[in-house]
N, C-alpha and C positions, 0 to 999 in steps of 0.2 A: 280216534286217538291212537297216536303210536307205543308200541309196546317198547317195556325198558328191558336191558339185559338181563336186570334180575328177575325180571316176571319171566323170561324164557327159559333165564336156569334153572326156578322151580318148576315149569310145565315141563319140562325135560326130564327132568327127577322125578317126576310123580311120573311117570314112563317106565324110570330106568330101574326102580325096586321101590320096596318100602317107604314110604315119605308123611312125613306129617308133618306138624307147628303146634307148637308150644311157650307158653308164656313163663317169666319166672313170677316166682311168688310175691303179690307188690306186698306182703306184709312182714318179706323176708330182710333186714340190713343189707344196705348194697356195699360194705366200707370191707368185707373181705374177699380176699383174692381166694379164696378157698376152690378147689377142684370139683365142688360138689356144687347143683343148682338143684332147685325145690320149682316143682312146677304142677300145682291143683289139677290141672287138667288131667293128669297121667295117673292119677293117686285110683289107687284099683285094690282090690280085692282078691280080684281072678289071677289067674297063672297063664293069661295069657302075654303072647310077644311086647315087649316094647322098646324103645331103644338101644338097645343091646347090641352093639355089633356095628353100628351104624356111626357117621360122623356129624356132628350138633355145628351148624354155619347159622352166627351172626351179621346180619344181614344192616342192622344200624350205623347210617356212614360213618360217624364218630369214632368206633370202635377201632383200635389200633390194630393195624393189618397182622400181628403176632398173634390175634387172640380171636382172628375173625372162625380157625376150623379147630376143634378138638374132636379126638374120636371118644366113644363114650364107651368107658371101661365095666359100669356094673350100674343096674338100676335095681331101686328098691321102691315096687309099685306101691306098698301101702305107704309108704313117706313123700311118696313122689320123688324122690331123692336120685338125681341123675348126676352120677361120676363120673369125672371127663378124666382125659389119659395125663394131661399136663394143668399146672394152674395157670391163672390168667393175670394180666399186670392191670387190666381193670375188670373188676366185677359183673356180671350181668348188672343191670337194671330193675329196679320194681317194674312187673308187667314189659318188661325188654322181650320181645317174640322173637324164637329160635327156631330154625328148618332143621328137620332133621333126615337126610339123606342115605343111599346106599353105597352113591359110587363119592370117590374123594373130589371135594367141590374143588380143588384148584389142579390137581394131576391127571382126572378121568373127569369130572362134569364141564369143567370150562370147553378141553378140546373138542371135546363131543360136540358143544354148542354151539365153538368157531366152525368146526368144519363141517356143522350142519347149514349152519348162515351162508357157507362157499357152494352150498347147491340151492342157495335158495335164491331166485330172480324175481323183482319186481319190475314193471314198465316204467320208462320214465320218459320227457322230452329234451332233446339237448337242441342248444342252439349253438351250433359250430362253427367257429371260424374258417374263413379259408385261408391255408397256408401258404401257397404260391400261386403266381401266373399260370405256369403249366404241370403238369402232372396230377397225383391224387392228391385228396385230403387227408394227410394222418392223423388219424382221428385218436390210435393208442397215445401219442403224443399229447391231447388234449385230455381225455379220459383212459390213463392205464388201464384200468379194468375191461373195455372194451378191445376185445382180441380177437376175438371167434364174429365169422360174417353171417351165423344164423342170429346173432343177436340184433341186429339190427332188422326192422321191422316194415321201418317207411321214411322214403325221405321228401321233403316239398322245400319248397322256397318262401319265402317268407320276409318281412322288414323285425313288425314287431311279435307279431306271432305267425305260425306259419296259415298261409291259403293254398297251395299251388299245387299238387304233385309234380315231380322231378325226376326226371327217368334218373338210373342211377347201377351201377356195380360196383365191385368188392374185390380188390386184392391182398393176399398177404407177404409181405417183404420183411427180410430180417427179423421177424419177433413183431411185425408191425402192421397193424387194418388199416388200409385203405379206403378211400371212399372217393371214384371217380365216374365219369360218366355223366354230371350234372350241370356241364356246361361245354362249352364251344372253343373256340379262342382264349377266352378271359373266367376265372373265376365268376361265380355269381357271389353278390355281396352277400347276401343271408342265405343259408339252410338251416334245416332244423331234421334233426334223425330222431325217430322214433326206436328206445333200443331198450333189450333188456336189463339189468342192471344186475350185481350179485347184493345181495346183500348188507355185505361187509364191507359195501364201499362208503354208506351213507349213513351216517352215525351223528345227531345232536343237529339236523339240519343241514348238515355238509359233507363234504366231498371229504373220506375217510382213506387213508390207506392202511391202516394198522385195526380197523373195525373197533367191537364194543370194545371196551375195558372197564370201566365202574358199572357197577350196579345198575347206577340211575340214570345210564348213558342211551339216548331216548332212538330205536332202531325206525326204519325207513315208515311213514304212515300206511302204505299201500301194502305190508307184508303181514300176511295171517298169523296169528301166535299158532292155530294146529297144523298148518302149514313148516314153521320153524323148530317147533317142537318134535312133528314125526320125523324131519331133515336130522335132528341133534340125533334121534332115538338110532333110527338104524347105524349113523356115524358109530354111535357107541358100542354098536353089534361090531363094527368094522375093527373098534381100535384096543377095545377090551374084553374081547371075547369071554375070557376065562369069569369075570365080572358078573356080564350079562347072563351066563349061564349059571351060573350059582342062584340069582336071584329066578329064574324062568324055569328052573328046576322047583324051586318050593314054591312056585306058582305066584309071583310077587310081579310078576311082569311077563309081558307077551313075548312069543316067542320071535326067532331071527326072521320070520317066512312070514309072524303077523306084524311086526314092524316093517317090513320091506311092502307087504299090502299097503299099508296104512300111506306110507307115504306116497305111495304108487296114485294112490287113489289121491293124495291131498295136491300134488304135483300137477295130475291131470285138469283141474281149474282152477289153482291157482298159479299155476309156472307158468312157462313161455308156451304161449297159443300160437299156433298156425296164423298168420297177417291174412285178415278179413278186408282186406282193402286191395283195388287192381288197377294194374297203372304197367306204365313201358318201363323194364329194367334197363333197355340202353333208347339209344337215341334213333327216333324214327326220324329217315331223312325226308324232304318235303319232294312231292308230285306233282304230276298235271291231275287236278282235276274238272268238272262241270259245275257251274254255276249259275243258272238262272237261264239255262239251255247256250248260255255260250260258254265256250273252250278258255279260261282262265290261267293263268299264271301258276306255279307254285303255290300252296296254301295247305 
């Protein structure tokens, strides 16, 4: 099953500092807009941390985009009683569940995630058209996201799915991948490229240029959640430094050099692998050879 944006922004957060979930009170009125939410789970005795410092994301699609982050000004463990910065124009919910985060969910956890999905490649098959009689195939034309010639993997021929390998190479023109070498005189009708993909290009089933945006905006099937989530984590090392190190200082999260392991290690099998398959990258021209001890034709 494919994972959604919002399951990668909490594995992200639960990375990036402090994170938990919390419900509100179902025995609490939902009819005020009051600043204040009530939530059993939190209700403590000790003097230890809790949401203090941190930002409370509701997460329920309903909820009007005004009221989705508050930061959480003062909590009072024996009441369970958690103060948000501003009121809200709808209430929590009875039993409404609330994330609560360290980095800001729309200014510091979203970019982290995007530009973690921008180093995250999954395999995919395309079936290409070919675009004229002579020259390459521009393939950026068909698939923008396809730019760079290590992404591409393997090419064959094929009608409705591919059989064939296809000898084949790669040039880049103007901002543009090419794809030539897979024919003679005349295009061939079907190819199919084996190629990595980023991403942020496939989103809800389809061909994305703009990547996740909702919540429940369902990402590529073949991509790992701890794959995508150590991509987010170091991004966050990259773009919020001063952040990451507040929380990795009181020991809330790993450091820049075990984030940078992490994904090292998640990237090595899950990312783009060395092409396990071998075939002629350009065109082997035909011979004389021997056949059946007599001296034969070209073949």
């Amino acid at each position: 099953m494919s994972i959604t944006y919002g399951q990668l922004q909490q594995a992200v957060a639960r990375r990036t500092g402090p994170f938990f979930q919390a419900a509100q009170d179902s025995q609490t009125p939902t009819t005020s807009t009051t600043i204040a939410a009530y939530m059993p789970t939190l209700k403590s005795s000790s003097l230890l941390g809790g949401p203090e410092n941190l930002f409370l994301v509701r997460r329920t699609a309903t909820v009007p985009v005004t009221d989705r982050v508050r930061g959480v000004l003062s909590f009072d463990s024996s009441a369970a009683r958690v103060v948000v910065d501003n009121n809200w124009s709808v209430p929590m919910q009875a039993g409404e569940l609330a994330d609560f985060v360290h980095l800001h969910p729309e200014q510091e956890l979203k970019p982290a995630v995007l530009a973690g999905l921008d180093r995250c490649f999954v395999p995919d098959l395309l079936y290409v058209q070919p675009t004229s009689g002579y020259g390459g195939i521009d393939l950026t034309s068909q698939f923008p996201w396809l730019q760079n010639e290590w992404q591409i993997q393997r090419v064959r021929y094929g009608w409705l799915a591919p059989y064939s390998e296809a000898p084949w190479d790669t040039y880049n023109q103007a901002g543009h991948l090419y794809l030539t070498g897979t024919y003679g005189t005349y295009l061939p009708s079907a190819v199919w490229v084996d190629a990595w993909r980023p991403a942020t290009s496939w989103v809800n089933g389809a061909e994305s240029t703009t990547g996740p945006v909702a919540d429940s905006d369902q990402l590529h099937d073949l991509l790992e959640l701890a794959y995508a989530a150590a991509a987010g984590h170091i991004e966050a090392w990259h773009l919020f430094p001063s952040r990451m190190q507040a929380a990795a200082a009181g020991g809330y999260q790993a450091t820049q050099a075990m984030a940078a392991q992490e994904f090292t290690r998640q990237a090595s099998f899950n990312g783009p692998q060395p092409s396990m398959s071998y075939g002629f990258q350009t065109v082997v021209h035909s011979g004389v050879g021997y056949r059946g001890g007599s001296i034969n034709g070209p073949w």
